[in-house]
N, C-alpha and C positions, 0 to 999 in steps of 0.2 A: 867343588870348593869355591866359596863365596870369597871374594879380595876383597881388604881393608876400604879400596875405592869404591866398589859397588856396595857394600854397607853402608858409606857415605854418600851416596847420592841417595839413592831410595831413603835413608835418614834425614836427610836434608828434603826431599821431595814433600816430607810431610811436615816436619817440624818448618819450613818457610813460608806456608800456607798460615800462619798465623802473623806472618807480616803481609805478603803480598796473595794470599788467599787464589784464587786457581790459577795463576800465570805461572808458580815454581811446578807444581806438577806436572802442568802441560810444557811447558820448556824441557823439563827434563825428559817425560813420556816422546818427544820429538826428536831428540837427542841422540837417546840410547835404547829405544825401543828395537834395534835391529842387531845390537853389539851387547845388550845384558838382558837373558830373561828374567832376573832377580829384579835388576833395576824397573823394570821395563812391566812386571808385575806392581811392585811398590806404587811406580808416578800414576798407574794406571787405576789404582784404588784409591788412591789418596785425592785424584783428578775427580772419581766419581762422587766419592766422598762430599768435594766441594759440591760439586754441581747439586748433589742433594739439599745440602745444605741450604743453599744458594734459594730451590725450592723451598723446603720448609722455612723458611724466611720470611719467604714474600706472603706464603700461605698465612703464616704467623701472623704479619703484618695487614693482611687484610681480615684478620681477624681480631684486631684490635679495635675496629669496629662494633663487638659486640664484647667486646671486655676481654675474652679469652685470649689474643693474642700479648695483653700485659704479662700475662702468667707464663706462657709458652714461649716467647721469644728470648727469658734470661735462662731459663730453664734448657733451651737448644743452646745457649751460648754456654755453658754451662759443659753440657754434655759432650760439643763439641770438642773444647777444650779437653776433657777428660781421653775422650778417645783420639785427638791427634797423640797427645804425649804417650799412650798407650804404643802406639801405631810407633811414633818415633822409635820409641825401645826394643820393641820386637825389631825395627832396622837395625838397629847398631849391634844386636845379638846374632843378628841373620838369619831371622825366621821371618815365617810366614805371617799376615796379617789379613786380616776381612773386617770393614769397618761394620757395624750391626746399624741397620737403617737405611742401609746406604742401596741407592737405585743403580745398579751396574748399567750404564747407558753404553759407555766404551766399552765393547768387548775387543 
C-alpha cells in the first residue's frame, strides 16, 4: 500500500521540475531512495527524464545552426510539458510511470 505521503513526493518530484528542472528530483531521489521504493522509483525517472531533456536541448540548440533546431526545440518544450503533467497524475493515483524518450542513465 502506497501512503498519501509517498504519492506526494514522487508527485511533487515531477511536477517541480517545471520550476526548478533537475534539482526537485535529485533532492528527493537523495532523500528517500532507501525508505520508499515508490518514491524513490518516481524521483529516479523523472531525474532521467530531465537529464535527457537537458540533452536534447542542447542537441536542439546546436542545431539551430542549420535551421532545424527552430522547429525542434518548441516542439521538445512542448512535449515535455505534456509528459511531466502526465507523469505527475499517474503520482497522485499511485501508479507506475516511464517517461517515452527518456535515456535511463540512473539505474
Amino acid at each position: 500500500m502506497i501512503s498519501s505521503d509517498e504519492r506526494n513526493l514522487a508527485l511533487l518530484s515531477h511536477l517541480l521540475c517545471l520550476i526548478v528542472s533537475i534539482f526537485a528530483p535529485l533532492i528527493i531521489w537523495l532523500m528517500k531512495k532507501d525508505q520508499s521504493a515508490f518514491v524513490e522509483e518516481h524521483a529516479k525517472e523523472s531525474l532521467n527524464f530531465q537529464i535527457s531533456i537537458m540533452i536534447y536541448s542542447f542537441v536542439s540548440g546546436i542545431l539551430c545552426f542549420v535551421m532545424i533546431g527552430f522547429i525542434l526545440l518548441p516542439v521538445l518544450g512542448i512535449f515535455a510539458l505534456v509528459v511531466i503533467l502526465i507523469a505527475t497524475v499517474k503520482a497522485s493515483k499511485g501508479e507506475h510511470y516511464r517517461y517515452p524518450l527518456c535515456i535511463r542513465l540512473i539505474q
